[in-house]
C-alpha atoms as an extended CHARMM CRD file, in Angstrom:
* protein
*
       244  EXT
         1         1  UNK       CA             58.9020000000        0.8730000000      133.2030000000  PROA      1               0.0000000000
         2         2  UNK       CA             61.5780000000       -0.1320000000      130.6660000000  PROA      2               0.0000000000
         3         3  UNK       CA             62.5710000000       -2.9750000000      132.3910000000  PROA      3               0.0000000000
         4         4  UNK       CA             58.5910000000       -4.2210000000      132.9320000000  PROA      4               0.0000000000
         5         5  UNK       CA             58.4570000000       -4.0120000000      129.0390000000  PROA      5               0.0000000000
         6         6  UNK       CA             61.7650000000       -5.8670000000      128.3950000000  PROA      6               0.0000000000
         7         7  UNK       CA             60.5070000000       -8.4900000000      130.7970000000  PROA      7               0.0000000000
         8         8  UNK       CA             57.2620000000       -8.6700000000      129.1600000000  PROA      8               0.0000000000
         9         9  UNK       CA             58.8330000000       -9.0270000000      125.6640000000  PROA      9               0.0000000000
        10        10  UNK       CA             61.3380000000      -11.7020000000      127.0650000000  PROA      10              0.0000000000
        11        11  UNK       CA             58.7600000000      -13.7730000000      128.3160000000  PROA      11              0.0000000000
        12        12  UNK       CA             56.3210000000      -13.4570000000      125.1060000000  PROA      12              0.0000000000
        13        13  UNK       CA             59.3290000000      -14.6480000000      123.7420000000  PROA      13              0.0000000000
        14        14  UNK       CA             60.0100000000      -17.8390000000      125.9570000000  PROA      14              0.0000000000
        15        15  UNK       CA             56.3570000000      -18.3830000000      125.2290000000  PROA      15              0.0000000000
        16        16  UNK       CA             56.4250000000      -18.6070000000      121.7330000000  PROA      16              0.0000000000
        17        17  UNK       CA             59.8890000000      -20.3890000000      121.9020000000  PROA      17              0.0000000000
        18        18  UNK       CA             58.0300000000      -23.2610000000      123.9620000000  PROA      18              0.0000000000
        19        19  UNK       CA             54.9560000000      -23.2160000000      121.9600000000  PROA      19              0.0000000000
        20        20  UNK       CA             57.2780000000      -23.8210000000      118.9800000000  PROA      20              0.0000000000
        21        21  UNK       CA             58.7450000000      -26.6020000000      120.5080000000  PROA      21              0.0000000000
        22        22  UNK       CA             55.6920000000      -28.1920000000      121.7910000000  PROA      22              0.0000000000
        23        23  UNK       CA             54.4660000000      -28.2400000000      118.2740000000  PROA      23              0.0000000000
        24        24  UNK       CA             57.4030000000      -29.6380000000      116.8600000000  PROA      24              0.0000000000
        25        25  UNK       CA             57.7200000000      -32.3640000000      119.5330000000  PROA      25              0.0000000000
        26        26  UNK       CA             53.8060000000      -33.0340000000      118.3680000000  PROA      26              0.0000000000
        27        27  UNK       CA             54.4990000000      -32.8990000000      114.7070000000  PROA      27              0.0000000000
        28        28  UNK       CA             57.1180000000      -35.3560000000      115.4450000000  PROA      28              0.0000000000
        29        29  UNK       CA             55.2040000000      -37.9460000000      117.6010000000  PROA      29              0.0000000000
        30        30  UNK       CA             52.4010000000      -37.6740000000      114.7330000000  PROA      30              0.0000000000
        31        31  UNK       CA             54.8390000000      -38.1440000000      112.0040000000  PROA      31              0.0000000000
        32        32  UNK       CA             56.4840000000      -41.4030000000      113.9850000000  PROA      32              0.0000000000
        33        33  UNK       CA             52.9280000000      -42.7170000000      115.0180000000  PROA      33              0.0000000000
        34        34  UNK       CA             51.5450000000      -42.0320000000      111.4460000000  PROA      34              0.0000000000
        35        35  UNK       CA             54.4430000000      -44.4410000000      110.3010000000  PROA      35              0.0000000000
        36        36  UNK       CA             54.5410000000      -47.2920000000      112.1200000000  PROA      36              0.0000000000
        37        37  UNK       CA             50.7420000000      -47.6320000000      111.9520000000  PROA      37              0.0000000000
        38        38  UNK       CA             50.9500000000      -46.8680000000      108.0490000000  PROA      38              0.0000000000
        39        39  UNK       CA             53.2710000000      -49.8470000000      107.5920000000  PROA      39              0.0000000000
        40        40  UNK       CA             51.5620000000      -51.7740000000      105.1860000000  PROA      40              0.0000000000
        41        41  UNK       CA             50.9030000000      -55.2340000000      106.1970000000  PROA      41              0.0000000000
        42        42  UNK       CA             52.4030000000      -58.1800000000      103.7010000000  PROA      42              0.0000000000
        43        43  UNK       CA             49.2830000000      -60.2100000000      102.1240000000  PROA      43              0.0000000000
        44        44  UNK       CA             49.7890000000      -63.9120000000      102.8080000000  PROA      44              0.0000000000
        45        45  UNK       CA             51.6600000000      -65.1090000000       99.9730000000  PROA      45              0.0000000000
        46        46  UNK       CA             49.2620000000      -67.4610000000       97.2930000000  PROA      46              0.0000000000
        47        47  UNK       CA             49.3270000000      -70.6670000000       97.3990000000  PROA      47              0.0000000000
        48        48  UNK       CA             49.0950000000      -70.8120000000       93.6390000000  PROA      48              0.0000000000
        49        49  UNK       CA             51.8790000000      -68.6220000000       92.8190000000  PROA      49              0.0000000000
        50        50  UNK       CA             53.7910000000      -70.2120000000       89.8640000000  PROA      50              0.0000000000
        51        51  UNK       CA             51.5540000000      -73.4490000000       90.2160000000  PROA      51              0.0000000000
        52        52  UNK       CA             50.5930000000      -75.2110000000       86.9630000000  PROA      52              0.0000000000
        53        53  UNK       CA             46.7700000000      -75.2960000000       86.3950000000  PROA      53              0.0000000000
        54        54  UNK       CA             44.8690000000      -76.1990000000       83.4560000000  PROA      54              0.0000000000
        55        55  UNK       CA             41.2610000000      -75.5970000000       82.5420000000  PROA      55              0.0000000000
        56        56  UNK       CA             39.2910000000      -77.6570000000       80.6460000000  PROA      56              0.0000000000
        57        57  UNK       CA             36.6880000000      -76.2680000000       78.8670000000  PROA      57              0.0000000000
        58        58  UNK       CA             34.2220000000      -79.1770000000       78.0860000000  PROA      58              0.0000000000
        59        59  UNK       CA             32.5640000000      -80.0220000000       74.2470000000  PROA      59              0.0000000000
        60        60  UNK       CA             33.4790000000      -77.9290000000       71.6730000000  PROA      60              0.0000000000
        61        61  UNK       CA             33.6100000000      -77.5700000000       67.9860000000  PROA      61              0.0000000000
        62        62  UNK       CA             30.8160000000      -80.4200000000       66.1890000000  PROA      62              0.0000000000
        63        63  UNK       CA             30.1170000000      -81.0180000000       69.8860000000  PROA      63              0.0000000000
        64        64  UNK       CA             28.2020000000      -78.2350000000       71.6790000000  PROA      64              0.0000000000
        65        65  UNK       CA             27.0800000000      -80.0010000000       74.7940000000  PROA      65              0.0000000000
        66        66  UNK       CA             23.6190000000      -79.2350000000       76.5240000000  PROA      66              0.0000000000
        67        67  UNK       CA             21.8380000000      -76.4140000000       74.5150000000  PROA      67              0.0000000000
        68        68  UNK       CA             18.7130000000      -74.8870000000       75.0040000000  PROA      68              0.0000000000
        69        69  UNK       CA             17.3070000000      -72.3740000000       71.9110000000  PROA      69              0.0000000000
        70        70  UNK       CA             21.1000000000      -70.4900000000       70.7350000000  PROA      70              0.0000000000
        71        71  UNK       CA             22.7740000000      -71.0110000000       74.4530000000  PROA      71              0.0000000000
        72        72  UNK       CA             25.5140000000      -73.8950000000       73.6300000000  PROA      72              0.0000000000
        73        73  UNK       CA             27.1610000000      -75.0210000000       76.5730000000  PROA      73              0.0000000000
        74        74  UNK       CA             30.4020000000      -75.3030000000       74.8390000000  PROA      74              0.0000000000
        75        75  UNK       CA             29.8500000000      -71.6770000000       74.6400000000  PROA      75              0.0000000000
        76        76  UNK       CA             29.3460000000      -70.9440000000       77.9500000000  PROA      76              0.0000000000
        77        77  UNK       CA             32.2190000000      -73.4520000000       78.9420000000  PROA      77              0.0000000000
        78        78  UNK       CA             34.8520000000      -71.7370000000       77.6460000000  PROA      78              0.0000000000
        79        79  UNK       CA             33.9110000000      -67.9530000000       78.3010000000  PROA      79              0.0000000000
        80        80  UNK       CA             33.5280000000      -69.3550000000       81.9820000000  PROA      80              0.0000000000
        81        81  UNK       CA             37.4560000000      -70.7720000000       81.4680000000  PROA      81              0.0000000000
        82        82  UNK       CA             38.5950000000      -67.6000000000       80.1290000000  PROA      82              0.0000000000
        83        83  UNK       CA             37.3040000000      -65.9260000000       83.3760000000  PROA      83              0.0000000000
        84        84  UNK       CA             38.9740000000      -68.7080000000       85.5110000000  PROA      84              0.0000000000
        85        85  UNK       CA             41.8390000000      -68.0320000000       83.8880000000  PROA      85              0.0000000000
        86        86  UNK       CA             42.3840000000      -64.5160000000       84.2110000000  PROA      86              0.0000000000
        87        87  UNK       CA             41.6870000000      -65.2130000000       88.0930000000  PROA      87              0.0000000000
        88        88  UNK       CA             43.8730000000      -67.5780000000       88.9100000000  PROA      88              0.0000000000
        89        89  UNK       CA             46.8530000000      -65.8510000000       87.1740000000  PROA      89              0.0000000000
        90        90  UNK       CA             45.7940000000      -62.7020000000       89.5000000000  PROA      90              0.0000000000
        91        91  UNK       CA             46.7360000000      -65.5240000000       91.7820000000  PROA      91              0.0000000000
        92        92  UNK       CA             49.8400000000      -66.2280000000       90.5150000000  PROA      92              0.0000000000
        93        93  UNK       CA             49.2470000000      -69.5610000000       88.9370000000  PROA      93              0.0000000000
        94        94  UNK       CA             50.3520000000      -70.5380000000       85.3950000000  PROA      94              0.0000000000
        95        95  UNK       CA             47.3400000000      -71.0810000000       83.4600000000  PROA      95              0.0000000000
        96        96  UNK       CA             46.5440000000      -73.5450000000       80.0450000000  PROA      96              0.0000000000
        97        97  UNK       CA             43.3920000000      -74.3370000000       78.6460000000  PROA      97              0.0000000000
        98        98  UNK       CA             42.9480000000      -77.4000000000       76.3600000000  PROA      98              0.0000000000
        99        99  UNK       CA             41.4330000000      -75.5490000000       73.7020000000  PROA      99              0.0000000000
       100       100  UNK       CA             40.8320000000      -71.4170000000       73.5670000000  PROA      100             0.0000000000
       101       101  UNK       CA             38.1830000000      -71.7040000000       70.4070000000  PROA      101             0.0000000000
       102       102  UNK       CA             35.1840000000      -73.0740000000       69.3510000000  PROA      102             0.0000000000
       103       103  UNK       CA             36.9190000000      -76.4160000000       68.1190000000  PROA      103             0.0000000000
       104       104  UNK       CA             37.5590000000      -80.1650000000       69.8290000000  PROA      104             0.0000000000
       105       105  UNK       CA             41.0910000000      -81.5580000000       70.1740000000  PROA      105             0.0000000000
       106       106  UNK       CA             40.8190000000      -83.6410000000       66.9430000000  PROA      106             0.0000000000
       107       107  UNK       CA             40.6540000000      -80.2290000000       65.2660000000  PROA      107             0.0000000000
       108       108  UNK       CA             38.5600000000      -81.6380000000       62.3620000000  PROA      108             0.0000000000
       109       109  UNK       CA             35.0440000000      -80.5000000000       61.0380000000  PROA      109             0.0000000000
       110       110  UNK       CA             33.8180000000      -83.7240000000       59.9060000000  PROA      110             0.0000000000
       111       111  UNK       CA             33.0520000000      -87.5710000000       61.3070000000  PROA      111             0.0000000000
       112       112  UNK       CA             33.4890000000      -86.2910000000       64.9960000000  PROA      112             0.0000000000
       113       113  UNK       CA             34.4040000000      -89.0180000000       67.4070000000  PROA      113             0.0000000000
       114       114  UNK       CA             33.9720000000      -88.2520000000       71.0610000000  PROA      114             0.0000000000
       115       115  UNK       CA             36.4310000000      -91.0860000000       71.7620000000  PROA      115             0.0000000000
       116       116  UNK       CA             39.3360000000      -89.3720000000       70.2110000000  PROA      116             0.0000000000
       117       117  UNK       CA             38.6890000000      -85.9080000000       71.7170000000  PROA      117             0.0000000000
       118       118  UNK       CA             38.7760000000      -87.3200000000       75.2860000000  PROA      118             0.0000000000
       119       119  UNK       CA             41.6650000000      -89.1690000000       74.5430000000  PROA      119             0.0000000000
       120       120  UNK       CA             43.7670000000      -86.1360000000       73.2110000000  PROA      120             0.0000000000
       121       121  UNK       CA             42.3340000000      -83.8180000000       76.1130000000  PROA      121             0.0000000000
       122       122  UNK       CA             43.6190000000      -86.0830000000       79.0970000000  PROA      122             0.0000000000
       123       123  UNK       CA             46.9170000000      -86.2990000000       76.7630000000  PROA      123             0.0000000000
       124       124  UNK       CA             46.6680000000      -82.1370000000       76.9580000000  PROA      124             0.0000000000
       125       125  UNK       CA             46.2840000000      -82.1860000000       80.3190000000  PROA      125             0.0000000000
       126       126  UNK       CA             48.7950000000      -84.4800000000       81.3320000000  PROA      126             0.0000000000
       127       127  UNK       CA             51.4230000000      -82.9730000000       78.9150000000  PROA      127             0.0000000000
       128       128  UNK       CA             51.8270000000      -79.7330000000       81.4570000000  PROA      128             0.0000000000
       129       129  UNK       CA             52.3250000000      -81.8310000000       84.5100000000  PROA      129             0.0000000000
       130       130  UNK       CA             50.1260000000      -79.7390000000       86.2380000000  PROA      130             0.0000000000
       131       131  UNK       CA             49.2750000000      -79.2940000000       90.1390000000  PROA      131             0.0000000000
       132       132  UNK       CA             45.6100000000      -80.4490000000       89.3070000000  PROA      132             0.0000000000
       133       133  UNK       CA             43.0710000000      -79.4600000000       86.2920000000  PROA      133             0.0000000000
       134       134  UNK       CA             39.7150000000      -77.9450000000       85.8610000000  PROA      134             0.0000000000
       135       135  UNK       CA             36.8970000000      -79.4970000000       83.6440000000  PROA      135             0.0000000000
       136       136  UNK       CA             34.2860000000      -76.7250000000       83.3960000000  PROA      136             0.0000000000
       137       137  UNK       CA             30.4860000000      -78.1670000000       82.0890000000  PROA      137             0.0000000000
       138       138  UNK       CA             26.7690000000      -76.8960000000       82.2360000000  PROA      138             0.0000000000
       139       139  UNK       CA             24.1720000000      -79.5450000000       83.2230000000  PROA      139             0.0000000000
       140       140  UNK       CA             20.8210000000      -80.0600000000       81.3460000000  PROA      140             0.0000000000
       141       141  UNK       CA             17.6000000000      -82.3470000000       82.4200000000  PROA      141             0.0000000000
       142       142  UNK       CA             14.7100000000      -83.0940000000       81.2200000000  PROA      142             0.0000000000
       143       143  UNK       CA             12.6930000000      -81.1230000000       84.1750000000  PROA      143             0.0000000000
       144       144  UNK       CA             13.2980000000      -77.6100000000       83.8680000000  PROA      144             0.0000000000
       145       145  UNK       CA             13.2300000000      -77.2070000000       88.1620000000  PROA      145             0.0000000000
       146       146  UNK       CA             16.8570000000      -79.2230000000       88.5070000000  PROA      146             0.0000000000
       147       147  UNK       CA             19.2910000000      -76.6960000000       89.3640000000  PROA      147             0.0000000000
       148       148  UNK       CA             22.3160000000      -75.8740000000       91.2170000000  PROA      148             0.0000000000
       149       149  UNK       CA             26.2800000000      -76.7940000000       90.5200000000  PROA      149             0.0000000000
       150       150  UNK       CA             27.7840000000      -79.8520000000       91.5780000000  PROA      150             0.0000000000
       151       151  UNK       CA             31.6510000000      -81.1150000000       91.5500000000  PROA      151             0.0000000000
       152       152  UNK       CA             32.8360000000      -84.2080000000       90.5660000000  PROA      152             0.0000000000
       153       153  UNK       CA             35.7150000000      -86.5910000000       91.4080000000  PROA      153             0.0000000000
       154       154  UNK       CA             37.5360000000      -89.6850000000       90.4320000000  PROA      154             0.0000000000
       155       155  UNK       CA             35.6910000000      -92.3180000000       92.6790000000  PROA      155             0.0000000000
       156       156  UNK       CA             39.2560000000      -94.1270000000       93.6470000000  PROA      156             0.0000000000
       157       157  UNK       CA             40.9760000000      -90.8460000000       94.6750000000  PROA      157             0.0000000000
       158       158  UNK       CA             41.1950000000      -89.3060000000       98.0290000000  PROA      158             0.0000000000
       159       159  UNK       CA             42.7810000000      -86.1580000000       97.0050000000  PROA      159             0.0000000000
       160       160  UNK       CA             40.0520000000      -85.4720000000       94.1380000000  PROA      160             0.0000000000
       161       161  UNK       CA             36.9550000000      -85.7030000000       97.1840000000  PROA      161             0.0000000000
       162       162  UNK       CA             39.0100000000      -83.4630000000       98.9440000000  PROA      162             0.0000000000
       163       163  UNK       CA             39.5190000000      -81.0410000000       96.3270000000  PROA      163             0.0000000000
       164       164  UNK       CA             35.8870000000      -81.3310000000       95.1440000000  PROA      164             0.0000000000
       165       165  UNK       CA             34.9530000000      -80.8920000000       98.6330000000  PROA      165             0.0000000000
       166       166  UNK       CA             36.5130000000      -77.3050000000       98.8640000000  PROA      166             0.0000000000
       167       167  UNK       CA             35.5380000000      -76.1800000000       95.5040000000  PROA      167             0.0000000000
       168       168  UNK       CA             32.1100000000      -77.1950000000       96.4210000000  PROA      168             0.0000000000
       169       169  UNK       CA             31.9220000000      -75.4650000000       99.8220000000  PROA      169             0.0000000000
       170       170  UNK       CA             33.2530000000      -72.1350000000       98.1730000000  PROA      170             0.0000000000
       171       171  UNK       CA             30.5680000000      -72.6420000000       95.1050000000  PROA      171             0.0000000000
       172       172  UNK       CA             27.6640000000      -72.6980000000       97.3500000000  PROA      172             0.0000000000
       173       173  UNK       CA             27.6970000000      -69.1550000000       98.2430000000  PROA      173             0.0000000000
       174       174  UNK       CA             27.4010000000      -67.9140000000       94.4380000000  PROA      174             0.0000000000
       175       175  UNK       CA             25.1610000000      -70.9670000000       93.4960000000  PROA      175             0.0000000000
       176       176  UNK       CA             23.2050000000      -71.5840000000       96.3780000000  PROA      176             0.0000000000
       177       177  UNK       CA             23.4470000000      -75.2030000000       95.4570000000  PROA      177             0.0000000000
       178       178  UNK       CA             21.4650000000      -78.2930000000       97.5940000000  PROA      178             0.0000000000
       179       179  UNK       CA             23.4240000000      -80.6100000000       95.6350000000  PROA      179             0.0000000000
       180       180  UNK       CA             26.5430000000      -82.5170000000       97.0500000000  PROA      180             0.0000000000
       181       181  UNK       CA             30.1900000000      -83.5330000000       95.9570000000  PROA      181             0.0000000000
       182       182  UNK       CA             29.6760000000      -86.6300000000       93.4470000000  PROA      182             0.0000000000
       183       183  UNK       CA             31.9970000000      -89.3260000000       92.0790000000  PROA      183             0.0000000000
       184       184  UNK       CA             32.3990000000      -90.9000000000       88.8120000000  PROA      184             0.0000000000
       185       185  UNK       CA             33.9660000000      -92.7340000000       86.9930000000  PROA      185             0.0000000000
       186       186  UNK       CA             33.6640000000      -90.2900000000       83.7710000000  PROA      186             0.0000000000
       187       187  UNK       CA             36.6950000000      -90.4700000000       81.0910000000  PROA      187             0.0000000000
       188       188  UNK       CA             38.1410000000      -87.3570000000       81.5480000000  PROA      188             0.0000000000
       189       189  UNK       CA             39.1690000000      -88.0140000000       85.5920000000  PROA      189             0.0000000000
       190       190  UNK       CA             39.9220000000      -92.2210000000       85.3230000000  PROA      190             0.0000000000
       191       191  UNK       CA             42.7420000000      -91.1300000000       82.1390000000  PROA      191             0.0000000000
       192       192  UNK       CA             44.6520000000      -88.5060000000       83.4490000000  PROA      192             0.0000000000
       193       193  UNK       CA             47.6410000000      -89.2610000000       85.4040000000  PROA      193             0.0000000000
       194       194  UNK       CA             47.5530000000      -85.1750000000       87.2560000000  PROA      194             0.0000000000
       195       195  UNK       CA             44.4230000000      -84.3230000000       90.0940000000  PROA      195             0.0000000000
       196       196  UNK       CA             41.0030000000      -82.8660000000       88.9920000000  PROA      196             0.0000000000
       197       197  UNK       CA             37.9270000000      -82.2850000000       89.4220000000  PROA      197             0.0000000000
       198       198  UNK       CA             35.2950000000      -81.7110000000       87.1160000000  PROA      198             0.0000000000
       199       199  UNK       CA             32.7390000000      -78.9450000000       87.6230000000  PROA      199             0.0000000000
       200       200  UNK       CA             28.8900000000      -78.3600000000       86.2530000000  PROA      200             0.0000000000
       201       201  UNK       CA             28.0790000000      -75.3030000000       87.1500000000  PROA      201             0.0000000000
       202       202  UNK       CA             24.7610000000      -74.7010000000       86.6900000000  PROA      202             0.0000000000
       203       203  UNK       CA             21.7000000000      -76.3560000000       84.8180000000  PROA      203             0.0000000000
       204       204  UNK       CA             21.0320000000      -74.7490000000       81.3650000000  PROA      204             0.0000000000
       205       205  UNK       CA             17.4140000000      -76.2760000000       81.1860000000  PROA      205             0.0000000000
       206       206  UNK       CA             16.7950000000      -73.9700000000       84.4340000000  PROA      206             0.0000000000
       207       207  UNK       CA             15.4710000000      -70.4690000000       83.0460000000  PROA      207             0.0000000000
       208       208  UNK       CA             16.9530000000      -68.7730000000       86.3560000000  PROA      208             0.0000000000
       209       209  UNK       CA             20.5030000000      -70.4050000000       85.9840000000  PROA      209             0.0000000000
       210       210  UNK       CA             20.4210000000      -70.2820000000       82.7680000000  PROA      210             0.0000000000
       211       211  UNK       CA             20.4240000000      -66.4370000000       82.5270000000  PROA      211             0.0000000000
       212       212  UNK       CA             23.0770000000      -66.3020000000       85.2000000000  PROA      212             0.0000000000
       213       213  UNK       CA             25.3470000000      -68.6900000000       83.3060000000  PROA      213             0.0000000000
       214       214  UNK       CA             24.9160000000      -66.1200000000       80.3440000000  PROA      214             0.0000000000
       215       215  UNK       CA             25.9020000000      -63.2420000000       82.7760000000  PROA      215             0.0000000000
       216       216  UNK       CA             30.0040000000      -61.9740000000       82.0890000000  PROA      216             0.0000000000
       217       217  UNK       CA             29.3470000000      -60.8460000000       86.0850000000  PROA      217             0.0000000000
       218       218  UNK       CA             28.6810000000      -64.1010000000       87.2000000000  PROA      218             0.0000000000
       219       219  UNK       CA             30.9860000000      -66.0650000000       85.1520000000  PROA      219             0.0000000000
       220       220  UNK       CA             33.8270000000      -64.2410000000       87.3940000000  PROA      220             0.0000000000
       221       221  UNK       CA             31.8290000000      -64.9060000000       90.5630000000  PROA      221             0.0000000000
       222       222  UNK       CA             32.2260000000      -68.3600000000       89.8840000000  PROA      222             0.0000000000
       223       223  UNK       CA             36.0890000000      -67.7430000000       89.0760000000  PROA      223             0.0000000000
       224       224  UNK       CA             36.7260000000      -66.5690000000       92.3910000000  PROA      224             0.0000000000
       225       225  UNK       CA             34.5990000000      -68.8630000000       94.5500000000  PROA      225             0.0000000000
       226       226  UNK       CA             36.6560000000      -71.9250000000       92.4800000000  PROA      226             0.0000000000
       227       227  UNK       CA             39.7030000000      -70.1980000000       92.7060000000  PROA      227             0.0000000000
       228       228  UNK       CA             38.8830000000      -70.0960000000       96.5720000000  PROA      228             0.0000000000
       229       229  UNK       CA             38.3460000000      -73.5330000000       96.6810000000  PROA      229             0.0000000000
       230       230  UNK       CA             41.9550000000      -74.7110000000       94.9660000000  PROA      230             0.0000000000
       231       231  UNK       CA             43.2350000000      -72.5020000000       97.7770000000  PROA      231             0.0000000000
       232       232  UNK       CA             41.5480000000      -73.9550000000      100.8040000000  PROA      232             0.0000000000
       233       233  UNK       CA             42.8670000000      -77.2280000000       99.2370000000  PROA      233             0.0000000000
       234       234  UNK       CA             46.1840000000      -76.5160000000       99.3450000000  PROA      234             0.0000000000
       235       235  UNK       CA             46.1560000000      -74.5940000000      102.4530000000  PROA      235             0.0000000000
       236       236  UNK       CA             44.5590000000      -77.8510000000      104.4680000000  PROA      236             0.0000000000
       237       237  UNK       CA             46.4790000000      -80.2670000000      101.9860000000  PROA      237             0.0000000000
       238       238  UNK       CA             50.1260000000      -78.5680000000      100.9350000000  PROA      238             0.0000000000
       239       239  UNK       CA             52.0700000000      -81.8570000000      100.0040000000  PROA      239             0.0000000000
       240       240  UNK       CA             48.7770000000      -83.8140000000       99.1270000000  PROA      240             0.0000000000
       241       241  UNK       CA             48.9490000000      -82.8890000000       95.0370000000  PROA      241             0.0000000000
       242       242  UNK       CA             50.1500000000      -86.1880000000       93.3440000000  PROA      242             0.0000000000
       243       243  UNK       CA             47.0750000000      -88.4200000000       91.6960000000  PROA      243             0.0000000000
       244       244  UNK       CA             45.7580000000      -91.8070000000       92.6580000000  PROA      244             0.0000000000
């Protein structure tokens, strides 16, 4: 009977000797599986990591722009460049605005001249050698049913339609604009030597955009859907960045 019981005992023992194992061998093969799949997975690198950008935040100062009751545009136009701003450097991208307060580039109060202002801001512009610029406007018309954003470009460069193509495509899903890519041949585009585009993004003299373009919330939606446009540039375009 004594030798029955040691038996028994010895192979309770083996048992829970292999049952140990066994769950060590799983613990193991969970622990190894668990890391390899937990390897994170490397974001693709942005394209506008340490790329010069500047934002130009139309009117200003004497100037205001399109209004409608107390909404300025120059108002809106530079709250809206303070939000592309912050997104692009979450991008990487070195960021300057041509102005950051409620003034024009002459910097005077008194005998305002258009003329000068658009001079010194493609002089701004130019002055950071940047990868390409951003002129940020509101639209206004006489009918209050005109709405939706629309991108502009230098009429004799390529590389401007192509950029205002992107920006446009990527707008449209925040906007819901009908409108289409436009050129120009407005002052601020024909004068600077770097590539932009310049952007109205909504219609002030539209009640329904006009309350959006008030909105904080939307003035970062339309950060990231322009800041998704600059990168489907460069993505289809990498070495296409100099102006015409």
């Amino acid at each position: 009977n004594k030798t029955y019981i040691i038996l028994g005992d010895t192979m309770k023992r083996k048992q829970k000797i292999c049952l140990i194992m066994i769950s060590i061998l799983l613990g193991l093969s969970l622990f190894i599986f668990k890391t390899k799949t937990d390897v994170p997975v490397l974001a693709e690198p942005s394209t506008l990591l340490d790329q010069v950008i500047v934002i130009d935040p139309g009117h200003g100062g004497l100037d205001n722009g399109a209004s409608f009751g107390k909404t300025k545009e120059d108002d809106l136009n530079l709250k809206i460049s303070f939000a592309l701003k912050e997104e692009l450097e979450r991008r990487g991208a070195i960021v300057y605005l041509t102005r950051e307060n409620d003034e024009d580039l002459t910097h005077r109060n008194y005998n305002y001249s258009k003329q000068d202002d658009m001079y010194l801001r493609a002089l701004e512009i130019d002055k950071y050698e940047p990868l390409l610029f951003i002129s940020i406007h509101l639209n206004a018309s006489s009918s209050s049913s005109a709405w939706g954003s629309q991108v502009f470009y230098y009429h004799r460069s390529v590389q401007g339609k192509e950029l205002a193509k992107t920006i446009h495509q990527s707008m449209k899903a925040v906007t819901g604009t009908r409108k289409d890519i436009s050129s120009s041949n407005f002052y601020i585009l024909r004068s600077t030597k770097a590539l932009g585009v310049l952007i109205e993004c909504g219609f002030l003299s539209n009640g329904n955009e006009r309350g959006q373009l008030r909105n904080s919330k939307y003035h970062q939606k339309l950060a990231v859907a322009i800041g998704d446009g600059i990168e489907n540039y460069l993505k289809q375009f990498p070495q296409d960045v100099s102006h015409e």
